[in-house]
Backbone bond lengths (Angstrom), bond angles and torsions (degrees), N, CA, C in turn:
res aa  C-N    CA-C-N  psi(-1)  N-CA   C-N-CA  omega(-1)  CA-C   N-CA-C  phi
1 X - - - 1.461 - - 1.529 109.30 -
2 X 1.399 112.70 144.26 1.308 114.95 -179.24 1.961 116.53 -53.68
3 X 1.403 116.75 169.76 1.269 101.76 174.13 1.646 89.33 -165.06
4 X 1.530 93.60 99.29 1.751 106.27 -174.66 1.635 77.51 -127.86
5 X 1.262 151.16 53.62 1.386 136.31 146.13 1.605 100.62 -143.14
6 X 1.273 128.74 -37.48 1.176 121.35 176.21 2.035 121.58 -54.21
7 X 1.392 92.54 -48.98 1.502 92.96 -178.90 1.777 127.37 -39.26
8 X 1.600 80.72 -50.31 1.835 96.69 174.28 1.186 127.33 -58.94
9 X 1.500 128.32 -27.14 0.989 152.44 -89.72 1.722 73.66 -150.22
10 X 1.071 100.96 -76.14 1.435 112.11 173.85 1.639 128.80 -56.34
11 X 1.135 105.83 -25.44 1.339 126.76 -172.04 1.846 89.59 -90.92
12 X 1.091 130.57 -28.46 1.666 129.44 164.22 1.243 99.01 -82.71
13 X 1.169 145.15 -68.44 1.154 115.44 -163.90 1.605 112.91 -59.72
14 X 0.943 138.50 -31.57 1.682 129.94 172.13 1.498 115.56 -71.76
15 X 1.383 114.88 -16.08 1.715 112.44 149.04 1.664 128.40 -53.29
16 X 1.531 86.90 -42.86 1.411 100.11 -172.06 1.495 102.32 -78.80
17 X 0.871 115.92 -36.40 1.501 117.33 176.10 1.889 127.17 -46.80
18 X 1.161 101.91 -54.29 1.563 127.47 147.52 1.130 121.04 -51.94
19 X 1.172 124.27 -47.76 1.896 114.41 176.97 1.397 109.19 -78.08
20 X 1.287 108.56 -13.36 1.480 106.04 -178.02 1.518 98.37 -114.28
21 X 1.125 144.00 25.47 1.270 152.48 -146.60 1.405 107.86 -30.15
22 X 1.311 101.26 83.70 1.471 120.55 173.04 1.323 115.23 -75.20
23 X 1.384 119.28 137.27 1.349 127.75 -161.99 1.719 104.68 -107.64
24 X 1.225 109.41 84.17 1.375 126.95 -153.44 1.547 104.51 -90.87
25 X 1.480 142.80 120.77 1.324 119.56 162.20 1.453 92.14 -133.30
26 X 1.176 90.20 159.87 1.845 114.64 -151.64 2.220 82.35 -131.03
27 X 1.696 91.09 123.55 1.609 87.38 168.05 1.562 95.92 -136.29
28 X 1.545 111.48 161.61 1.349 109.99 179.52 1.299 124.03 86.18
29 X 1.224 138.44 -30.12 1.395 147.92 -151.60 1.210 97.23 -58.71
30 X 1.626 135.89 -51.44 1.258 112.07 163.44 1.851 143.24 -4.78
31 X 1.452 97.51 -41.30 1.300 102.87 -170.42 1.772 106.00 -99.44
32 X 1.226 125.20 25.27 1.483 105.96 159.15 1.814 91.13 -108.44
33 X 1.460 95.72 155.90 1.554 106.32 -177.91 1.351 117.64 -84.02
34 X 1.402 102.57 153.30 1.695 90.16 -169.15 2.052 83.14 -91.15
35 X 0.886 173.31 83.68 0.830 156.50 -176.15 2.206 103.23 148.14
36 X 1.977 101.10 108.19 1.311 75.95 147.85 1.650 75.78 105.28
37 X 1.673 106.18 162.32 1.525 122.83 -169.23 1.585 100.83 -92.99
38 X 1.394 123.30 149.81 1.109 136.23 161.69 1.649 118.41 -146.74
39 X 1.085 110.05 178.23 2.027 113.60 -176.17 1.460 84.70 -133.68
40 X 1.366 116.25 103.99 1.223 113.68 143.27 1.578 143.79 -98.64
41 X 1.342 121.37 101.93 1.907 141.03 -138.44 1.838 85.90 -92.12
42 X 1.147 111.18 126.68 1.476 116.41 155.20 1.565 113.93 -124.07
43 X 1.372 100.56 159.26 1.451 112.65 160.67 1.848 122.24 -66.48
44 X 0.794 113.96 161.92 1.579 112.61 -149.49 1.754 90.87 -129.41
45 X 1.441 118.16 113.22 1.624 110.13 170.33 1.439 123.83 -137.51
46 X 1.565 89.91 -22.83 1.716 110.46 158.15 1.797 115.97 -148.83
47 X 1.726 94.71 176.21 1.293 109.27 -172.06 1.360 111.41 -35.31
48 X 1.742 102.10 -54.59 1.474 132.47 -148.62 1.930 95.49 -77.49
49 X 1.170 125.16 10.47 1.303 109.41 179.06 1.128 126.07 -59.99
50 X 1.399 127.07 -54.70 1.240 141.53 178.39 1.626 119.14 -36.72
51 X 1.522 113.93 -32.01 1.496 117.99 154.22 1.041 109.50 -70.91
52 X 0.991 149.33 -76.30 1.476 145.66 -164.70 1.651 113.14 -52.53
53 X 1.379 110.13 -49.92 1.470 111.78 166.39 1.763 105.80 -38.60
54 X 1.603 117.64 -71.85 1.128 127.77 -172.76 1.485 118.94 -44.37
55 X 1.829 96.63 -37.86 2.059 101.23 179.81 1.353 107.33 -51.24
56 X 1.782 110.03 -32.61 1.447 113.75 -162.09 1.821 119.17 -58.09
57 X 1.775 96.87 -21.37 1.644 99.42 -152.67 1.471 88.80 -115.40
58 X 1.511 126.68 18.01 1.553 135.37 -179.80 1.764 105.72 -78.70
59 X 1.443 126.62 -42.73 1.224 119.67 169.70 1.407 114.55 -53.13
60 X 1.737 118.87 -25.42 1.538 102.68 169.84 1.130 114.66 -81.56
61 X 1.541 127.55 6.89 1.728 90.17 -178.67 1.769 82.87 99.34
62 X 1.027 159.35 -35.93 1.646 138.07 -118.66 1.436 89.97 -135.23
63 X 1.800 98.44 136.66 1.331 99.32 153.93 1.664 124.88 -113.74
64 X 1.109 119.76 138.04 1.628 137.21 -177.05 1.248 115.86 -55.38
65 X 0.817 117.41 99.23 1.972 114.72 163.43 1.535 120.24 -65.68
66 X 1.027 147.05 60.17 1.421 136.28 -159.87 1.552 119.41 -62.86
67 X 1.105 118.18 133.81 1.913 97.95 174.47 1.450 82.28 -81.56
68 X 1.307 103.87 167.22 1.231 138.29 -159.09 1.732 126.37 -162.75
69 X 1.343 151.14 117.73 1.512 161.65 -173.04 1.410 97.26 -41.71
70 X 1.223 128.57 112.11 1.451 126.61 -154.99 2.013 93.98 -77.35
71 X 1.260 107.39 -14.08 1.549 92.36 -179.05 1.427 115.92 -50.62
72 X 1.636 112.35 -33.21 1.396 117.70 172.72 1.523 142.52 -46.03
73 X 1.682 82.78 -30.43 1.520 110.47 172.62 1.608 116.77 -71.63
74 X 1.120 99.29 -6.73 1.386 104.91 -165.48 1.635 120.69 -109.68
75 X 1.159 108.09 -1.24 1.329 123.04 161.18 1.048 124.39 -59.42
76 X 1.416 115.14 152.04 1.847 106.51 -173.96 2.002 95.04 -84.18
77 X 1.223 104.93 -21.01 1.509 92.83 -171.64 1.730 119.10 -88.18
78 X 1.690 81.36 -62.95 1.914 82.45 163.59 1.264 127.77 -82.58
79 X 1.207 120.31 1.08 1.692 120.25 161.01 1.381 129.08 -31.43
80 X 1.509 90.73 -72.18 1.809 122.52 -170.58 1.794 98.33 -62.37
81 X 1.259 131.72 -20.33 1.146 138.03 -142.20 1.679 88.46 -128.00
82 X 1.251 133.01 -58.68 1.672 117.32 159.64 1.353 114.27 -50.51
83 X 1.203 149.35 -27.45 0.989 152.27 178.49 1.779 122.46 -92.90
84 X 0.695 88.22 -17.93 1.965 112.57 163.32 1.183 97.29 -76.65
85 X 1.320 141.10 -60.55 1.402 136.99 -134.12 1.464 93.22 -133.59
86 X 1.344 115.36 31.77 1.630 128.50 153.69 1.501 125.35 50.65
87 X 1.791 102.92 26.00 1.286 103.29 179.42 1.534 120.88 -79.37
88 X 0.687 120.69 167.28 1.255 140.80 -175.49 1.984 139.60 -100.01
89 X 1.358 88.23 93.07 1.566 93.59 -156.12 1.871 127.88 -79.49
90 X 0.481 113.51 129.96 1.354 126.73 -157.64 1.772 119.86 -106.61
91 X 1.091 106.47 99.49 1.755 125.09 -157.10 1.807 93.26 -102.44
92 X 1.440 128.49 110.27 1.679 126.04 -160.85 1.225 99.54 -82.99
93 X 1.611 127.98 -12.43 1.298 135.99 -170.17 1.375 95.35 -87.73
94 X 1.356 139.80 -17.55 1.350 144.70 -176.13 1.219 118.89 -145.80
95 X 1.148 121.91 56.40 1.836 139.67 -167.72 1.232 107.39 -64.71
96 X 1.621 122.52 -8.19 1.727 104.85 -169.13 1.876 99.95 -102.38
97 X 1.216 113.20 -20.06 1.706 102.91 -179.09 1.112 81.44 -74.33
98 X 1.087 143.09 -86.96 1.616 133.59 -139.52 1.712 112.96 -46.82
99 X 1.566 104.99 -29.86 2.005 101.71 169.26 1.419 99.95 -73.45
100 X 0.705 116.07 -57.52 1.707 117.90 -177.55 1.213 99.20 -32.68
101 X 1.407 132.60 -67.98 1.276 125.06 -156.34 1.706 119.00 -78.24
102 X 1.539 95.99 -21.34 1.716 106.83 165.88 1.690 102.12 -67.59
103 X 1.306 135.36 -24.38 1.161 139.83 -141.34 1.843 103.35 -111.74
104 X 1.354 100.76 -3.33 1.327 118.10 -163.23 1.411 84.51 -115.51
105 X 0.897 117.99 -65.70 1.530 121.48 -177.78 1.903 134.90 -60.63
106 X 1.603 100.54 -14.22 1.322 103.58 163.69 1.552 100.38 -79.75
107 X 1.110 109.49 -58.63 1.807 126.47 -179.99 1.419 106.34 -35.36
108 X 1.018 123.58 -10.78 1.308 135.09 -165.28 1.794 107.57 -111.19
109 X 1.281 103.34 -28.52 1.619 119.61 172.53 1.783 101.15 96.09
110 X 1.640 105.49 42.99 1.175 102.18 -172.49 1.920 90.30 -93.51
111 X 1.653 101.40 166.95 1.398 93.55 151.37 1.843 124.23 -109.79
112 X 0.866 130.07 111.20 1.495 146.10 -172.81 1.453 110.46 -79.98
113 X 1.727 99.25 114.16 1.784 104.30 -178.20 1.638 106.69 -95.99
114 X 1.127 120.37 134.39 1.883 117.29 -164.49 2.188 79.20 -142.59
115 X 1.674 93.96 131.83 1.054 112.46 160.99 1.650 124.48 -98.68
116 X 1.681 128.00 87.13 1.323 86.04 -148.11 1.408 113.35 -118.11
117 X 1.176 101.12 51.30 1.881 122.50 156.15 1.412 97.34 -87.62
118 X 1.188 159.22 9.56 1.507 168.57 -160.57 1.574 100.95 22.34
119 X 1.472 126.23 -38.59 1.024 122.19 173.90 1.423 117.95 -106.44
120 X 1.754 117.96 -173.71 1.242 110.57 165.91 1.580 117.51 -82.35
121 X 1.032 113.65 169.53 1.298 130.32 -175.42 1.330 110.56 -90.50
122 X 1.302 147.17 91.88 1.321 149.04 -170.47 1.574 103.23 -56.85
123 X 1.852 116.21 -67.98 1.514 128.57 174.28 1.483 108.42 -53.10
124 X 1.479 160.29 -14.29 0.988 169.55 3.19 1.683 96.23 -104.87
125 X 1.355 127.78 23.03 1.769 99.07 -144.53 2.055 62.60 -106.87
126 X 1.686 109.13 -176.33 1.379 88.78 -153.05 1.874 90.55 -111.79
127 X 1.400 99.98 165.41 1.351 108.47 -165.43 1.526 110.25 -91.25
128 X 1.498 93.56 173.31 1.720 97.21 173.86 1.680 108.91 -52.58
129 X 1.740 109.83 132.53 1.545 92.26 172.61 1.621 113.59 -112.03
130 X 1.327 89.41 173.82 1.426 104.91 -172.58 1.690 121.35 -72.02
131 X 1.391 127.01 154.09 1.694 115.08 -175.88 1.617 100.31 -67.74
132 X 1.049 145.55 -18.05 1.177 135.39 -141.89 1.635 107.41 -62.22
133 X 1.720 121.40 -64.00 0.867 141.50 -152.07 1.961 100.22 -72.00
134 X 1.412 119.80 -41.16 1.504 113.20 -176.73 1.517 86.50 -78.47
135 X 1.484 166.15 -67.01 1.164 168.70 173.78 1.266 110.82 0.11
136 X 1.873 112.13 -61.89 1.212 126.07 -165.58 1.651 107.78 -94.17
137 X 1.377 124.44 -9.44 1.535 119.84 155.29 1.275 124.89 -62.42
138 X 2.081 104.16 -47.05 1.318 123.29 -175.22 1.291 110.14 -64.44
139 X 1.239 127.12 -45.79 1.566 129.77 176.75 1.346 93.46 -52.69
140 X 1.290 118.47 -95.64 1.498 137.54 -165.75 1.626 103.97 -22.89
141 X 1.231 120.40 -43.45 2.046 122.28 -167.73 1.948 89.51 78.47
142 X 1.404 117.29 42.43 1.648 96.94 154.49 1.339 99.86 -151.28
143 X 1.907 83.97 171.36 2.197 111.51 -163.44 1.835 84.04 -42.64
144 X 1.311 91.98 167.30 1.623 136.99 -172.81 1.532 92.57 -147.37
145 X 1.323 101.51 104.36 1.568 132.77 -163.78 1.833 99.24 -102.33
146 X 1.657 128.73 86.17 1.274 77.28 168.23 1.572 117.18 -131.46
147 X 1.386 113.25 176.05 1.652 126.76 -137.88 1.244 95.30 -109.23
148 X 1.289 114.49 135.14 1.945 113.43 142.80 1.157 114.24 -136.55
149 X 1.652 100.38 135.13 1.188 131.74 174.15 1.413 108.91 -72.32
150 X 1.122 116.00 157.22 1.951 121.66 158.15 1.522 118.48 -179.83
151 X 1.127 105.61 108.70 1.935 117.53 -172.75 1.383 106.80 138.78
152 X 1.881 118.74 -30.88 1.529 108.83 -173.20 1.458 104.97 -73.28
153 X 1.120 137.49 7.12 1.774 144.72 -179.73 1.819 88.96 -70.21
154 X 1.354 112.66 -49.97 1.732 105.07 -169.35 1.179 116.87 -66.25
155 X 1.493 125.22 1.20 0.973 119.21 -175.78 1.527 125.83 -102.70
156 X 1.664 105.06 -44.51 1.395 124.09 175.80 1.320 100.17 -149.68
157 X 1.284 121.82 121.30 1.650 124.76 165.47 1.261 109.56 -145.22
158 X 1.588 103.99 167.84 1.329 118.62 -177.30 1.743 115.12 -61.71
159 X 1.228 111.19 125.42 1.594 99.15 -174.55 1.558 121.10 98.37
160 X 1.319 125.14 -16.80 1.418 141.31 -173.05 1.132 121.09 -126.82
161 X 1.500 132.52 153.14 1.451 139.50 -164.75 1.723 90.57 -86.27
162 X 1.669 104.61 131.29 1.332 98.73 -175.19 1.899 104.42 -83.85
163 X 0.863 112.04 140.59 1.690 126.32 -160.58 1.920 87.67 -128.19
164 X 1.538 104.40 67.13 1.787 111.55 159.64 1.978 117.03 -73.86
165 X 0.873 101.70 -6.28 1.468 107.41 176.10 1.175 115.16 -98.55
166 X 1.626 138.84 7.68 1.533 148.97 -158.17 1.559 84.91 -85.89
167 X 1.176 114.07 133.66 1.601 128.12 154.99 1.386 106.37 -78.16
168 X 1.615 105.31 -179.36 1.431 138.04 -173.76 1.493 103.37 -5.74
169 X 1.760 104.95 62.71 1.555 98.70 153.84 1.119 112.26 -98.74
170 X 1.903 106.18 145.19 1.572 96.23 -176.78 1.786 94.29 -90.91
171 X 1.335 97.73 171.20 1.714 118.72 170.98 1.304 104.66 -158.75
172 X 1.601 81.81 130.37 1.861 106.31 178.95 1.304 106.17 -91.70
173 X 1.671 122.06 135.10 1.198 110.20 141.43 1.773 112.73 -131.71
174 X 1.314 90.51 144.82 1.791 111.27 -157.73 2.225 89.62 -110.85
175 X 1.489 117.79 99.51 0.769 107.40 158.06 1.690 133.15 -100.71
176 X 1.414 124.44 137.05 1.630 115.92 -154.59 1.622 121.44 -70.91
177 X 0.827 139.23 -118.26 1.452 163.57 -172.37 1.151 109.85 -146.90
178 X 1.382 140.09 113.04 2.061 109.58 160.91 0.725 128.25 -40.48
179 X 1.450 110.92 132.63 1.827 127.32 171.93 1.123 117.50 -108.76
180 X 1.249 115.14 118.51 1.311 120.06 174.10 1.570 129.30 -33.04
181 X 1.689 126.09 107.25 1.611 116.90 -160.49 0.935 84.48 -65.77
182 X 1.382 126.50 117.62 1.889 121.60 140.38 1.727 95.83 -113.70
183 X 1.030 138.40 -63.07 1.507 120.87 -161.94 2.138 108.71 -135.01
184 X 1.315 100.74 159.33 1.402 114.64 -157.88 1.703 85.51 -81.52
185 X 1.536 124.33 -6.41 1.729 99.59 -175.99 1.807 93.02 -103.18
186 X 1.510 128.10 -25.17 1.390 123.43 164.42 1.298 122.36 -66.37
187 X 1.489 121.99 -8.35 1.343 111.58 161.62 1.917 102.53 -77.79
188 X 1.330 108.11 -42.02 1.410 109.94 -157.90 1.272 94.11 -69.30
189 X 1.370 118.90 -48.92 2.017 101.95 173.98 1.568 121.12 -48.96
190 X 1.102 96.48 -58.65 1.683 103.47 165.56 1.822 121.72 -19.82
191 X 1.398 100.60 -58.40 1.533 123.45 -163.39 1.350 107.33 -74.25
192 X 1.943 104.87 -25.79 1.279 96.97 -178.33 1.752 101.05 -99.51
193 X 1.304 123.91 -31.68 1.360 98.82 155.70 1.241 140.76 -35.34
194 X 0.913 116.67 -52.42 1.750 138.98 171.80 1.635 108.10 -43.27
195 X 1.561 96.62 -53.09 1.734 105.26 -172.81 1.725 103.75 -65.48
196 X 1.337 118.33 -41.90 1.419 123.85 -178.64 1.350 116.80 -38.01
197 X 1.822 101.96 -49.98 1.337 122.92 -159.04 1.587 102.79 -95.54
198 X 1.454 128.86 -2.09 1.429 133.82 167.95 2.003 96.25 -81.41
199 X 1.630 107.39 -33.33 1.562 91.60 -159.81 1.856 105.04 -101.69
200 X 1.158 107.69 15.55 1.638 117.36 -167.20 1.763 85.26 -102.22
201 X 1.911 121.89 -34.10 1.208 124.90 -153.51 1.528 86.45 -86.32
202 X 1.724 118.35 -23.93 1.216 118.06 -171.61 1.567 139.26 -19.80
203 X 1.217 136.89 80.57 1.811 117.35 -166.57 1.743 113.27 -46.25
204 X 0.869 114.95 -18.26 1.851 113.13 174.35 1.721 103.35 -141.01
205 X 1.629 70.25 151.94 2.039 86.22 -177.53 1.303 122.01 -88.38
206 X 1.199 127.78 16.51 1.597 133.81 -179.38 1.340 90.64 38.21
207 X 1.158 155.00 -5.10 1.968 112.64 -168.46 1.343 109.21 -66.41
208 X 1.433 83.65 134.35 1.360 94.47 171.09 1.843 97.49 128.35
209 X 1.362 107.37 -57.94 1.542 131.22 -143.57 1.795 94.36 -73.13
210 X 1.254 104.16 146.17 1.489 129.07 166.81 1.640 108.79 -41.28
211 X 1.036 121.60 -63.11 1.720 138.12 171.98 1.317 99.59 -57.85
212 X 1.084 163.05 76.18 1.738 155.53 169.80 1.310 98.20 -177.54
213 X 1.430 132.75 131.67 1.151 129.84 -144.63 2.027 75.19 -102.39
214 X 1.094 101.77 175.31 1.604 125.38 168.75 1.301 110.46 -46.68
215 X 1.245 124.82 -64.09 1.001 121.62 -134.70 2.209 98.67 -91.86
216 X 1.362 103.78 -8.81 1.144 118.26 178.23 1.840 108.42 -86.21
217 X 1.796 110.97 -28.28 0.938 118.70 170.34 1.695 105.44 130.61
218 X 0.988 120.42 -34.86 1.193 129.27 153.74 1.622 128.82 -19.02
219 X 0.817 147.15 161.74 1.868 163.39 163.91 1.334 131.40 -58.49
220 X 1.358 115.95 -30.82 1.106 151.86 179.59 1.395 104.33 -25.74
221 X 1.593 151.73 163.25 1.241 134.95 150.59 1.426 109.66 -56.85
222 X 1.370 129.31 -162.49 1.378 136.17 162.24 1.477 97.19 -120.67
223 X 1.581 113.86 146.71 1.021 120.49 -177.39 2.210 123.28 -36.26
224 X 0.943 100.40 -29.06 1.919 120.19 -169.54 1.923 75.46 -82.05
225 X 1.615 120.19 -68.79 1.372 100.99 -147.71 1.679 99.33 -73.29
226 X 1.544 130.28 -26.12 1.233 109.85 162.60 1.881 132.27 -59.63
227 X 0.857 84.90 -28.31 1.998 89.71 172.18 2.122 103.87 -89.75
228 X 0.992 114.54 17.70 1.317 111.75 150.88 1.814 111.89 -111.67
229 X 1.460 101.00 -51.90 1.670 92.02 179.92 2.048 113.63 -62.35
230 X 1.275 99.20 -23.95 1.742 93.04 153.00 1.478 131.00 -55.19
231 X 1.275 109.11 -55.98 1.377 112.38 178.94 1.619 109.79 -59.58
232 X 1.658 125.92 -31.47 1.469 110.21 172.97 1.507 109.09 -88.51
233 X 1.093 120.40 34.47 1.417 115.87 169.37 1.531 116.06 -158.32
């Protein structure tokens, strides 16, 4: 499929990157294929993931299709621009076109970005995930790629004033090895391995800081008090 909106698209976000001189390190990238369908599953901690997920699979050559909450699609601004860049929208009242069309699109030798904590992670550590993402590898016969993010929380998160003008934040992304889809709690161990080893690579220790989950020392909810302030909202 053509891709006359992604390039640009991309070519801004690495502007923005520089004016804000984001301290970006990219590990793993080796392991998405330059060639050929894959599911690549990340941990979910802010809005802004889906770029950073996507920076991850830029050393191949590849661009990411993410499913995505089709309300997004529906914007007059980011609409035209999910739909440019061939993502894939996702209506919960009708969950099977939107697999289908992820399912069409690995088959196709696309690469497919699936978040599958569905939401963000308030505590950042990562949540129960959803079947979608081992489903749509297992069908398809390809790698199950998965990602962790850690640093895009300082920027925009759930619950916090998004602060897009913050300089020299660093952000890790730790991409895995394929793992074989066999079950929705070995991806989630996986994801949280991955996340461990994004915040051990960390250049600063948050203690103390709002962004640092509890158990690192940080402010963060704890996983129990983030799955209550979910349920009132």
């Amino acid at each position: 499929m053509p891709d006359r909106v992604y390039p640009p698209v991309i070519a801004a976000c690495k502007l923005m990157f520089r004016v804000l001189d984001l301290r970006i390190t990219r590990d793993g990238t080796e392991h998405v294929p330059t060639t050929g369908g894959a599911v690549l599953a990340s941990n979910h901690v802010s809005y802004l993931d889906f770029i950073f997920a996507g920076f991850g699979a830029l050393p191949a050559r590849r661009y990411v299709r993410f499913m995505a909450k089709h309300e997004v699609f529906e914007h007059k601004v980011s609409g035209p621009l999910m739909r440019g860049m061939h993502h894939i929208p996702v209506d919960r009242s009708a969950g099977q076109a939107s697999y289908q069309q992820a399912l069409a699109a690995l088959r196709a030798g696309e690469v497919v970005g699936i978040f599958p904590e569905a939401t963000i992670s308030r505590s950042f550590a990562v949540k129960e995930v959803k079947s979608g993402a081992v489903r749509l590898a297992t069908e398809a016969g390809v790698p199950l790629l998965p990602v962790a993010l850690w640093g895009t929380q300082r920027l925009w998160t759930k619950g916090k004033p998004k602060n897009l003008t913050q300089r020299h934040v660093p952000v890790t992304i730790v991409v895995g090895s394929p793992i074989e889809p066999t079950t929705d709690e070995a991806l989630r161990t996986r994801l949280q391995e991955l996340l461990v080893e994004a915040q051990q690579r960390y250049p600063e220790s948050g203690e103390g800081q709002w962004w640092q989950p509890a158990h690192l020392g940080g402010t963060a909810p704890t996983p129990e008090e983030a799955a209550r302030l979910d349920a009132r909202h």
